[in-house]
C-alpha positions in Angstrom: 26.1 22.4 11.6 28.6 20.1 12.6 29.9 20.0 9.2 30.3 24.0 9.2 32.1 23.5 12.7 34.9 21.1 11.0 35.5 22.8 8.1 35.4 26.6 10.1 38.3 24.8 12.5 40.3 23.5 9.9 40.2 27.0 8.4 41.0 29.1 11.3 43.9 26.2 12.3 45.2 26.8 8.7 45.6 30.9 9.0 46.9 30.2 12.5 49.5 28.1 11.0 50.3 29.8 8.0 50.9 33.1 10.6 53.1 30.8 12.7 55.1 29.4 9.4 55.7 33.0 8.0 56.8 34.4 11.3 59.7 31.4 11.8 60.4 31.1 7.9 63.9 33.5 8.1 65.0 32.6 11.7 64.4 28.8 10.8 66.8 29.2 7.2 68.9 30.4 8.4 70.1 28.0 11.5 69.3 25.4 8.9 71.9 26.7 6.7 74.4 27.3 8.9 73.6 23.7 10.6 73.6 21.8 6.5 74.9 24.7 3.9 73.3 25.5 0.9 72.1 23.1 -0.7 70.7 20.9 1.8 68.8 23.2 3.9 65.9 24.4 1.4 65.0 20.8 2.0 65.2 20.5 5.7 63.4 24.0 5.6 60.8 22.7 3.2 60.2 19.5 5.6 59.6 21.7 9.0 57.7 24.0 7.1 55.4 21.1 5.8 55.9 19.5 9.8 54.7 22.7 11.5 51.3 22.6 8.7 50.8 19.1 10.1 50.8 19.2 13.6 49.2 22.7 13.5 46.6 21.8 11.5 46.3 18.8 13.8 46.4 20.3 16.8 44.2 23.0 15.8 41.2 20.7 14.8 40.5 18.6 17.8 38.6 15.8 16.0 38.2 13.8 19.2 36.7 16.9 21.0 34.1 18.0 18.0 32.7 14.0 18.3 31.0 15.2 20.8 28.6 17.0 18.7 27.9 14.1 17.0 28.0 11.2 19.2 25.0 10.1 20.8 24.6 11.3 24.5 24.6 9.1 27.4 21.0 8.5 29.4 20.1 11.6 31.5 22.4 13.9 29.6 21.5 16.9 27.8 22.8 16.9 24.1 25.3 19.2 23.2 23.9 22.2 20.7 26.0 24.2 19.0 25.7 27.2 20.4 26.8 30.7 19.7 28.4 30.6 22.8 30.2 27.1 22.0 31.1 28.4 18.6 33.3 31.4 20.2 34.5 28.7 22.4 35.6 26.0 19.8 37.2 28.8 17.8 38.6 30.4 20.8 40.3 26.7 21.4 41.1 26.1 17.9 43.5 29.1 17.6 45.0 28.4 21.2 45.8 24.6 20.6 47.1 25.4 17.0 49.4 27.9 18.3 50.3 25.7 21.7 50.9 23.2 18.8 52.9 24.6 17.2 55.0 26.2 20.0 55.7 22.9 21.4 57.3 21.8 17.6 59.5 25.2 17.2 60.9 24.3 21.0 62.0 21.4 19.8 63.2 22.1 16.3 65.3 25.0 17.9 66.7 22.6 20.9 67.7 19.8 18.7 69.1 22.9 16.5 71.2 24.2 19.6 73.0 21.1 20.2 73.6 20.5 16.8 75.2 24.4 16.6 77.1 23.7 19.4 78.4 20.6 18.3 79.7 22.3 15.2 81.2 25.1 17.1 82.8 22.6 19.4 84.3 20.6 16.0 85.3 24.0 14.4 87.3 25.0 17.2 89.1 21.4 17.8 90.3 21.8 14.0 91.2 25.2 14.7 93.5 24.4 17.3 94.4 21.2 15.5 96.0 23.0 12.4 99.3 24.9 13.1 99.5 28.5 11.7 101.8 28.5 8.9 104.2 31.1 10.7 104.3 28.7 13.8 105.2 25.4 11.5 108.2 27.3 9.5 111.6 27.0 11.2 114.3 28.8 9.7 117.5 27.0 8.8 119.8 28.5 11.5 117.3 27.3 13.9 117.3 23.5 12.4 121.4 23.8 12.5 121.6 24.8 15.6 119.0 22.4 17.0 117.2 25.9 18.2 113.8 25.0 17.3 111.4 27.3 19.0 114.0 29.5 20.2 114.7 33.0 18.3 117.4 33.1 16.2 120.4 35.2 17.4 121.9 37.0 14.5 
């Protein structure tokens, strides 16, 4: 029974997961490739992909708690049976901690992501600024005669 319990956990974590992935799949491309570019962010989009599998799957399958089915009980304890009752609870857990799981991952992905956009839109606007506009930078030649530079030129 135990053995059904584990491998009906893992299953349920895996659907969960695979939901959760789909769902997050477009928003997560594309701040990846505007964060990388092309090229790069299939990769970084293949590695959170494979990172929110992991710790849903992970999270989702609470090894430590289903030892409890299988551990010997202390002295004066009744023994844990698997129940129908503690089957809709374990799967009732299962699909809460894989999505809490994997909420906790996407918070952070899409923090680090923010700063990282903001420090791009803080570097794009310094160059911006930095690079004179080519209408700015040319000075006619009564103006560099004249020692006018920035002033109109009278005609």
């Amino acid at each position: 029974m135990f053995v059904t319990l584990l491998a009906v956990t893992f299953l349920i974590s895996l659907i969960v997961t695979f939901v959760v992935a789909r769902l997050f799949q477009g928003p997560i491309g594309a701040i990846l490739e505007r964060i990388f570019g092309d090229k790069i962010s299939s990769a970084w989009q293949r590695y959170v992909t494979f990172a929110i599998y992991v710790v849903g799957i992970s999270g989702g399958v609470r090894i430590w708690d289903l030892e409890k089915y299988i551990s010997p009980h202390a002295p004066g304890q009744p023994e844990l049976l698997l129940t129908r009752d503690r089957w809709v609870l374990e799967v009732y857990r299962t699909v809460i901690e894989t999505l809490q799981s994997t909420a906790w991952l996407l918070l952070a992905f899409f923090l680090i992501t923010l700063v990282a956009y903001m420090i791009i839109r803080i570097v794009e606007k310094a160059t911006a600024n930095a690079v004179p506009s080519p209408a700015s930078s040319q000075m006619s030649s009564a103006e560099v005669e004249t020692g006018n530079a920035g002033a109109p030129a009278r005609r």
